[in-house]
C-alpha positions, 0 to 999 in steps of 0.5 A: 500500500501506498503511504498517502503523506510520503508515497512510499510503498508500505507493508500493510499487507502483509501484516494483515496476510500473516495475522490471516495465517497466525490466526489459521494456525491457531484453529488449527492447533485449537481443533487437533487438540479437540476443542469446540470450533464453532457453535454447539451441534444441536444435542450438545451445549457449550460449557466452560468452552467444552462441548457438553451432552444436551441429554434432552437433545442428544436423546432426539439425535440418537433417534433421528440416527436410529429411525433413519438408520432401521425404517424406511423413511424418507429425508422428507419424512424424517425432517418432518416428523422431528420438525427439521428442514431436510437440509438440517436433517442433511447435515445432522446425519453427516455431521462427525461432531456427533461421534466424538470427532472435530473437522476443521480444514479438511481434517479430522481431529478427536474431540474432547466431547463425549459421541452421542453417536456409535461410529458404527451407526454413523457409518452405516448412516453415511452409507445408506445416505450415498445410496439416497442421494445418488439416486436423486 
């Protein structure tokens, strides 16, 4: 950037470009060390910045997996009948949060929380999701 009273050239820019990097660092190191990144997934609560059971929610989030997972049922159906959008049902089912893991950055990293989650039900979920979308 240009000064405005002496017209040299400045290095603003990268200043703000390695803030930019340090800051990614940081929440780099803040999810492999498996804190929260962001807000809670539904089924959890933050607490002293720890993702905590929300036993009322996680219950639901247990069934949500378990209905998908043993009856035939539509996204449609399933969005409807716990009063989600389809979108939101979408993601609950794809989200790793939920199996006591954090994704940041295209990796992923365990979390400090406890899964309300078996991974084995969650992967059976992400198959039986495949198999939905594809068709669609």
């Amino acid at each position: 950037m240009k000064c405005p009273h002496c017209g040299e050239y400045i290095e603003i820019e990268r200043k703000f470009e390695n803030r930019g990097e340090i800051q990614k660092k940081g929440m780099i190191n803040k999810a492999s060390s498996g804190k929260v990144m962001s807000r809670a997934a539904f089924g959890y609560k933050i607490i002293d910045n720890r993702l905590e059971k929300d036993e009322e929610n996680a219950r639901k989030v247990q069934e949500i997996f378990s209905d998908f997972l043993k009856n035939e049922i539509s996204l449609n159906k399933l969005a409807k009948k716990y009063s989600f959008s389809v979108n939101g049902i979408k993601k609950m089912l794809k989200n790793y949060t939920y199996i006591g893991k954090i994704k940041f950055n295209g990796e992923m990293h365990q979390g400090q929380h406890e899964p309300i989650v078996s991974s084995t039900d969650f992967n059976h979920v992400q198959d039986k999701l495949d198999k939905i979308l594809r068709r669609n």
